[in-house]
C-alpha positions in Angstrom: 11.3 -24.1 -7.4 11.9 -24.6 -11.5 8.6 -26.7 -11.5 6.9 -24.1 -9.8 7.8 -21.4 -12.2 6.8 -23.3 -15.1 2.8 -22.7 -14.4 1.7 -19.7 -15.5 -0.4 -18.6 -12.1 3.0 -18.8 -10.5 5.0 -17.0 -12.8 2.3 -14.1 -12.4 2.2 -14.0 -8.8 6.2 -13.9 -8.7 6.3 -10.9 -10.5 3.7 -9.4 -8.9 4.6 -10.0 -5.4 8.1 -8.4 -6.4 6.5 -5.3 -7.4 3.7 -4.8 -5.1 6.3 -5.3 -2.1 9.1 -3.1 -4.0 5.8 -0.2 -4.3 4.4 -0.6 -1.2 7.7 -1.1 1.3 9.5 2.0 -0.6 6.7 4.4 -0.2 6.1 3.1 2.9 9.0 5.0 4.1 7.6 8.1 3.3 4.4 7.4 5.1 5.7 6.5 8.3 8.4 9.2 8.4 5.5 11.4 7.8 3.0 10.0 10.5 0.1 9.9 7.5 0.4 5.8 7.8 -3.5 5.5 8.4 -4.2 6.7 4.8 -3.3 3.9 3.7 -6.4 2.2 5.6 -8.8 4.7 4.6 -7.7 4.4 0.8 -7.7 0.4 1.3 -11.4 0.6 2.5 -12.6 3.4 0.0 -11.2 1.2 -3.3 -12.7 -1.5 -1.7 -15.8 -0.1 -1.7 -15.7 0.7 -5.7 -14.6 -2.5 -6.3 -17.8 -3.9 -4.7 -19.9 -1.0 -6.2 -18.2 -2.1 -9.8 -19.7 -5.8 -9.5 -22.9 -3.9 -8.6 -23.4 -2.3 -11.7 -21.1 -4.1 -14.2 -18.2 -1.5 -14.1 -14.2 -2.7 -14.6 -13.2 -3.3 -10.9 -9.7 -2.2 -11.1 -11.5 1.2 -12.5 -13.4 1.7 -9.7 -10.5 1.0 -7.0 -8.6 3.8 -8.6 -11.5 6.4 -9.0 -12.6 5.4 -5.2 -9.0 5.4 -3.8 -8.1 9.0 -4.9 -11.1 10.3 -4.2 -10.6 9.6 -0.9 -7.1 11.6 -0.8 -8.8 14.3 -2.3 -12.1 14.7 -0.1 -10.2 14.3 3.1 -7.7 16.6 2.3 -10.3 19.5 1.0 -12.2 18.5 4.4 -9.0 18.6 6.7 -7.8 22.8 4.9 -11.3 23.7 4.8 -12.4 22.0 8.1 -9.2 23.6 9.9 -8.5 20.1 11.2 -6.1 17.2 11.7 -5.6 14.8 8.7 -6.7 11.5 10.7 -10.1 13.3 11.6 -11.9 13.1 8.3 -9.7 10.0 7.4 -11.4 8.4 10.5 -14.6 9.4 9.2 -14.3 8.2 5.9 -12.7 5.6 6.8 -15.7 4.1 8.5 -18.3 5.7 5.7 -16.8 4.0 2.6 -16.5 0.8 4.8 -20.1 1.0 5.5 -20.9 1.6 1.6 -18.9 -2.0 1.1 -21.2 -3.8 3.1 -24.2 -1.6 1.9 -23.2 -3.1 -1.9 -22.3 -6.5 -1.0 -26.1 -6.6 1.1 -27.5 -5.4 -2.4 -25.8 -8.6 -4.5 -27.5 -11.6 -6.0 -26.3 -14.7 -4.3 -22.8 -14.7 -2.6 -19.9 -13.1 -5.1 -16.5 -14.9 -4.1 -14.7 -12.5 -6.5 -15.7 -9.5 -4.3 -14.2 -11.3 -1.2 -10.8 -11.8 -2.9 -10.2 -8.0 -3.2 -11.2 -8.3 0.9 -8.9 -10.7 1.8 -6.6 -11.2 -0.7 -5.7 -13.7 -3.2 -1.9 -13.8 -5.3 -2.0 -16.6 -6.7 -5.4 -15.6 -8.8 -3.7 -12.4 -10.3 -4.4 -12.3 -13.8 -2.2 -11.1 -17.1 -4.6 -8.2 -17.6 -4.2 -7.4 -13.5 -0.7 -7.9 -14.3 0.3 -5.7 -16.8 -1.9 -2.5 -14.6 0.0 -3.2 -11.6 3.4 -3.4 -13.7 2.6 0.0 -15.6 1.4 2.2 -12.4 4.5 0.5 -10.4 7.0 1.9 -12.5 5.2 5.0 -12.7 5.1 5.4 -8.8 8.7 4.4 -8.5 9.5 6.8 -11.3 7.6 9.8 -9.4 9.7 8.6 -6.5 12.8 8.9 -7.9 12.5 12.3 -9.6 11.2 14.1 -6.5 13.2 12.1 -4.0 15.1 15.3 -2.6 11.5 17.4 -2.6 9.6 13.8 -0.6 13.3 13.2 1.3 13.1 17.5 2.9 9.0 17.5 3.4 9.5 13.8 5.4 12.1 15.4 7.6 10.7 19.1 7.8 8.0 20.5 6.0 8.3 24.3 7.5 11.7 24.1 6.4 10.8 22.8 3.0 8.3 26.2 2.5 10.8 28.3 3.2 13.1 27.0 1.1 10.9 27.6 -1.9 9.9 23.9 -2.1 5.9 23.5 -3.0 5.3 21.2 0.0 1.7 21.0 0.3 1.0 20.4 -3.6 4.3 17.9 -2.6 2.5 16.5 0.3 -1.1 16.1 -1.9 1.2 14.0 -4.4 2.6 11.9 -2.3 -0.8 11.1 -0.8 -1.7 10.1 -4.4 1.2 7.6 -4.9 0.2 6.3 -1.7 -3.3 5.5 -2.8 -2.1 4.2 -6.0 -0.2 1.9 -4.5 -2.7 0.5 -2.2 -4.9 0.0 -4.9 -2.8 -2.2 -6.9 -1.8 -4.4 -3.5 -5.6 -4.7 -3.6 -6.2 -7.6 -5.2 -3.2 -8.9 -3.9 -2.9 -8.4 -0.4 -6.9 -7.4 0.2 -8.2 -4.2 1.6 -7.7 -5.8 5.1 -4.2 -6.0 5.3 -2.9 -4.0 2.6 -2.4 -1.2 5.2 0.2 -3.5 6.8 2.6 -4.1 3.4 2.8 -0.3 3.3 3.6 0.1 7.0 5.3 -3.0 8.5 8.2 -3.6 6.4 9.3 0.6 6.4 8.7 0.0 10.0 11.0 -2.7 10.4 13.6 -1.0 8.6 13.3 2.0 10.9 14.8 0.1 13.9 18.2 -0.7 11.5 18.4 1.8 9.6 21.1 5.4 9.9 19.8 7.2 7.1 16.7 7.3 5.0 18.6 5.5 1.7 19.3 2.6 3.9 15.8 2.6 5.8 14.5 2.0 2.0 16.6 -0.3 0.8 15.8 -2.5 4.0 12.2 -1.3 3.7 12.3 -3.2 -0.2 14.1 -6.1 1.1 11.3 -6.7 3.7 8.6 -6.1 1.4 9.9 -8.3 -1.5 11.1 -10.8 0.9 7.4 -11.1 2.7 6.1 -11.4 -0.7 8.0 -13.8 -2.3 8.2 -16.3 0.5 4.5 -15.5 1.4 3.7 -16.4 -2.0 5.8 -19.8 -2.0 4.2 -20.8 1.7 0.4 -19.9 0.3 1.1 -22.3 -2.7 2.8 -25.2 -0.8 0.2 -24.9 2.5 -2.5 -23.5 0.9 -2.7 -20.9 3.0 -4.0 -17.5 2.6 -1.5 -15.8 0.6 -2.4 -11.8 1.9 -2.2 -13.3 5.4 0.8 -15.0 5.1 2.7 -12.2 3.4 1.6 -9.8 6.3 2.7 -12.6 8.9 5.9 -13.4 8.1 6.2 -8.9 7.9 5.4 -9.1 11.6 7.7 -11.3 11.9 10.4 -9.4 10.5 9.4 -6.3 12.8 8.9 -8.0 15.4 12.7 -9.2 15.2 13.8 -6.0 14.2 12.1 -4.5 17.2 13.5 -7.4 20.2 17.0 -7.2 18.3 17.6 -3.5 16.8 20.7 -2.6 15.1 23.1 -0.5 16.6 21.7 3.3 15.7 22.0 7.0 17.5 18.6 7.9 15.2 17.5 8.5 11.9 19.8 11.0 10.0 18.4 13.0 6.8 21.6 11.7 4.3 
């Protein structure tokens, strides 16, 4: 373990893997308490499509995943209030329509671009200081937005109605939230890949669900999961050679599907 840490590659996909799990997992919760989990997917496949739209023209990749991610947040929520609609309607559409522009991009490339296909499918162990350093600043910016509206995100999971009444902004809440979401998928990009980043942000707060009494606790397992995945995932992709966004997902499913044969002993999810 002390041999692997003395490479640098390593070193950078340790730290990484620790915070893209702790990201992803904790506002993972949120999502699936919320039932907006398929977000995730459309922001995956939208950043995905700047990335490959950045190696088109010459643009900073990272750049473009973060322009293309939030703009999906924001069309699809000004389509779902002015469309008087569902959220997952004009996710589903967009969804499909950024996906489409991918492929249109990558049919438009020179020659076959192996750099595109690690933001597809994912690759740790390639993460770079300057890829570092972004995903180490917007991480503790997310958790930071976390923890000082964590009562405001903790009353809208639970009940939104409630939350208006109470003088809470819930939708400007509810828009932010979607924002942090998106941010975080975008940094898990690279990692993970626009596949199965969706999964990180879902499985492991999914997982913790089944043990969990109380939100605090369904995070807390929701980080463990996440970190653990990552960490271990990481390890196994170096020693196997294995696909490291893969294997990180795997051993997830893993976890859930434990958690769901073999669930702790719970009456329900309580608010504190």
């Amino acid at each position: 373990m002390l041999e692997l840490l003395s490479y640098g590659f390593m070193q950078r996909a340790f730290i990484a893997s620790l915070l893209i799990g702790l990201v992803c997992s904790t506002i993972g919760v949120f999502a699936v308490l919320r039932g907006i989990t398929f977000i995730g997917a459309g922001t995956a496949h939208a950043a995905f499509a700047g990335v490959t739209l950045a190696f088109l023209t010459g643009l900073p990749p990272f750049l473009m995943a973060v322009i293309s991610g939030l703009s999906m947040v924001w069309v699809t929520t000004y389509v779902q209030e002015k469309g008087k609609m569902k959220p997952d309607v004009p996710i589903g559409v967009f969804y499909t329509f950024t996906m489409a522009l991918a492929i249109f991009f990558i049919g438009l490339m020179q020659g076959y671009r192996p750099e595109v296909f690690a933001y597809l499918f994912g690759s740790i162990l390639s993460v770079t200081q300057s890829d570092l350093i972004v995903i180490l600043v917007l991480s503790l910016a997310i958790l930071l937005v976390l923890a000082l509206f964590f009562k405001e995100f903790h009353f809208i999971s639970f009940d939104q109605e409630m939350a208006e009444a109470s003088g809470i902004p819930a939708k400007k809440l509810s828009f932010l939230l979607l924002n942090l979401i998106a941010l975080a998928v975008v940094i898990a990009l690279k990692a993970v890949g626009a596949i199965l980043v969706f999964a990180l942000l879902v499985i492991p707060a999914a997982a913790a669900q089944q043990w969990a009494h109380n939100m605090r606790s369904m995070m807390i397992y929701s980080a463990l999961i996440g970190v653990g995945a990552s960490w271990t995932g990481v390890l196994l992709s170096y020693w196997f050679d294995v696909p490291s966004g893969a294997t990180i997902v795997l051993l997830a499913s893993a976890v859930f599907l434990f958690s769901v044969l073999f669930p702790g002993k719970r009456q329900g999810l309580r608010r504190f």
